[in-house]
N, C-alpha and C positions, 0 to 999 in steps of 0.2 A: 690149651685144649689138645690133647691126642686122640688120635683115630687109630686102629689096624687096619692094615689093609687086606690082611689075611681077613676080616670076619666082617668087614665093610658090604653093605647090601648095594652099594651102588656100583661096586666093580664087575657084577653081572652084567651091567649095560654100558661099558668103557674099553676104551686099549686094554684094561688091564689085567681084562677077565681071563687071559691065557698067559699072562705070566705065572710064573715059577715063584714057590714058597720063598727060596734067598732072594728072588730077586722084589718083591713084595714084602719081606724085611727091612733089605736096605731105604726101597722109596720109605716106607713106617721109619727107619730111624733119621730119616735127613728134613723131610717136608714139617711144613707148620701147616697148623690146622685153623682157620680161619673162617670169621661171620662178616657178612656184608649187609646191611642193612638196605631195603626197599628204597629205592632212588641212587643209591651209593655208584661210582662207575667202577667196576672190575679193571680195564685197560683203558686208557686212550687212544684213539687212534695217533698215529707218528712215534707216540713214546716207542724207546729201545723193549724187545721183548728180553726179558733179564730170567726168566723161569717160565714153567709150565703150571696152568691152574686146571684144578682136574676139581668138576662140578658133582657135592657129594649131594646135597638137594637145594631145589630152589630153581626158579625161574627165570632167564636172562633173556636183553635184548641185541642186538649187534645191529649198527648201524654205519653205513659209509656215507664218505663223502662221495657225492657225485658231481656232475655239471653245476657251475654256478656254483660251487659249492652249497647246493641243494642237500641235505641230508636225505638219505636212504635207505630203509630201514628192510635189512639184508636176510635176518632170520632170529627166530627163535627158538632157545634153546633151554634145555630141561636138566635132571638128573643124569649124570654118567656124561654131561658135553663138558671138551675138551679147550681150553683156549692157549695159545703163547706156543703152540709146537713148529719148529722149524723145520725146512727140509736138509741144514746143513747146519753147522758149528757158528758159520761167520754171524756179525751179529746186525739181525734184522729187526724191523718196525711193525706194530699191530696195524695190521691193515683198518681197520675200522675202532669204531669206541664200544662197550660191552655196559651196558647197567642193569644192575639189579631189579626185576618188575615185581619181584616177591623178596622175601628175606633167605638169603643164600651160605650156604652151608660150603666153604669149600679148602681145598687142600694146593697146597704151591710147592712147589719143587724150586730149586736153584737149579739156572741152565749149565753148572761146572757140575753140580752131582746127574743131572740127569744126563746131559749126553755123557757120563761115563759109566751111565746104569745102559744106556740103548751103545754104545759100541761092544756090549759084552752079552748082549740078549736082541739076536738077531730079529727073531718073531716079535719083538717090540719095536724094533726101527721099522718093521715093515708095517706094523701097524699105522707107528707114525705119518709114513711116507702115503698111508691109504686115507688117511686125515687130509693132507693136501690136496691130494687127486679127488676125494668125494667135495669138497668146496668150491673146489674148480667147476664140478661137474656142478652143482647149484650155483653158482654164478650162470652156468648155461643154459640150463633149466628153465629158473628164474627168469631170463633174458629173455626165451621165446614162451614163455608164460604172461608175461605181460603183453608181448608183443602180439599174441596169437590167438592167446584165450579171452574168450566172452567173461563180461564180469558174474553170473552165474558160476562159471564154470572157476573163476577165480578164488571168490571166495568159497565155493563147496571143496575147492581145494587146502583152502588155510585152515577150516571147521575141520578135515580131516587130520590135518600137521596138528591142532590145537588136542583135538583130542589124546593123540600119542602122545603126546607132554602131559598132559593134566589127569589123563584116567590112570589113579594110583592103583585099583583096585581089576580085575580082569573083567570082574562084573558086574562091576560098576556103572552107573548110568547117571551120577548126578556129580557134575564140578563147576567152579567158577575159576574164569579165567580174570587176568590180570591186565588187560589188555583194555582200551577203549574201543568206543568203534572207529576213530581217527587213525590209532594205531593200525589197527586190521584195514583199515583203507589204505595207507601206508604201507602196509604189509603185502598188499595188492594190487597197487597201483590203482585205486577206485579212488571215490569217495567218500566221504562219511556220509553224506544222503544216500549213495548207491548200496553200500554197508546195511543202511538200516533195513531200507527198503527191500532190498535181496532178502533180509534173515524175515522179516515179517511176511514175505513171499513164501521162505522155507516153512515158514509154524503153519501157514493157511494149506500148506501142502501135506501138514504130517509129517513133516521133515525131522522138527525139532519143536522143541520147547525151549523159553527163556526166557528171563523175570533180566534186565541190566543186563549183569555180566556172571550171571547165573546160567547154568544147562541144566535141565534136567533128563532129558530123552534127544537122544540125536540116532537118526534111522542112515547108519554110515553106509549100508551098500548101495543105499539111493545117492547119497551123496557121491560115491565113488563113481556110479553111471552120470553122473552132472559131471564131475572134473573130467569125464575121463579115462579112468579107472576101473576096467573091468577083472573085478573077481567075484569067484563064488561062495558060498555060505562055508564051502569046508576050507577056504585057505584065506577066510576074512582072519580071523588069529593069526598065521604067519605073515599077510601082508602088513596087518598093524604094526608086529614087532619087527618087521624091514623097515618100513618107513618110520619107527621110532629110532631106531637103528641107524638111518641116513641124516634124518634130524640132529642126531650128538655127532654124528662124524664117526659114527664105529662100525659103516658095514665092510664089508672086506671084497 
């Protein structure tokens, strides 16, 4: 299966959206284009990172080892997310494991063609290197979000990540996610009773609507005043597409 990546819709929302026509040829002549089936792992955690996979659609989960070798389930990630980029040549390990929660659509590079596409396309290394520091920065995040946030405030937080992954459409108002409510407890360091209970709190509020793992209506600026999140009616579109933005790893 081949892709361009000159005519690709998913390079809108990736590193790759400011690279240059040669340099968007060569990744098109050297990558395989690849499908991942719902369940399937994208990486291991420990395995060698041997290329870069660049997510054309479809929906993934990353999860770490923590304490006790607890699993941890680190974030989720959408169309235009990035996985296997290093900060240097030598050769390092996937920090966490990645599996398919939808059927995934995606593109791999070899790490001998890529790092000798980014030492010849500077504004791409810097991209790369803005991949590591935004992870970091969610690692931190993350870290006093659980630590700090009330579980309201938690999950009206994940309802907002979930949306920027799942609303294909700008105006759009009906998706289903892939997710349990275990996951999403997981997700948030709650529970799966605190999970249910929260969202059935959200629907008696007007918040949202939901059949399972069904939305129909979710009322995001209420939700952004619960996490946290204050914006207004004129920059709820540009906050969406930041925070869809932080979510793949491509804000700058």
């Amino acid at each position: 299966m081949m892709h361009d990546c000159l005519t690709c819709k998913a390079r809108g929302c990736s590193v790759l959206e400011s690279c240059d026509e040669p340099t968007l040829m060569t990744i098109s002549a050297f990558k395989f284009t690849k499908l991942l089936q719902r369940g399937q792992r994208l990486v291991t955690e420990g395995d060698p990172v041997e290329g870069i996979y660049f997510i054309k659609k479809g929906v993934l989960k990353t999860v770490l080892t923590g304490r006790n070798n607890k699993p941890y389930l680190f974030r989720i990630s959408g169309t235009g997310s990035v996985f296997g980029y290093r900060m240097d040549t030598e050769q390092s390990r996937h920090p966490g494991t990645v599996t398919a929660l939808s059927d995934v659509i995606y593109c791999y590079v070899p790490n001998r063609v890529f790092d000798n596409i980014t030492q010849s396309n500077l504004l791409l290394r810097r991209q790369i290197r803005n991949l590591f520091l935004v992870e970091l920065n969610q690692l931190r995040q993350s870290a006093i979000s659980l630590a700090h946030k009330k579980v309201r405030e938690k999950i009206a937080e994940a309802l907002l990540m979930l949306v920027a992954i799942y609303l294909k459409e700008e105006n759009s108002t009906v998706f289903s996610i892939d997710l349990s409510r275990q996951d999403i407890a997981d997700l948030t360091g709650t529970t799966k009773e605190q999970v249910s209970k929260t969202l059935k709190d959200f629907e008696r509020e007007g918040l949202l609507n939901c059949n399972g793992r069904k939305f129909n209506f979710i009322n995001q600026l209420k939700l952004q005043f619960i996490a946290g999140i204050h914006t207004t009616g004129e920059n709820q579109k540009s906050y969406s597409k930041k925070y869809e933005n932080v979510i793949n790893g491509t804000s700058n």
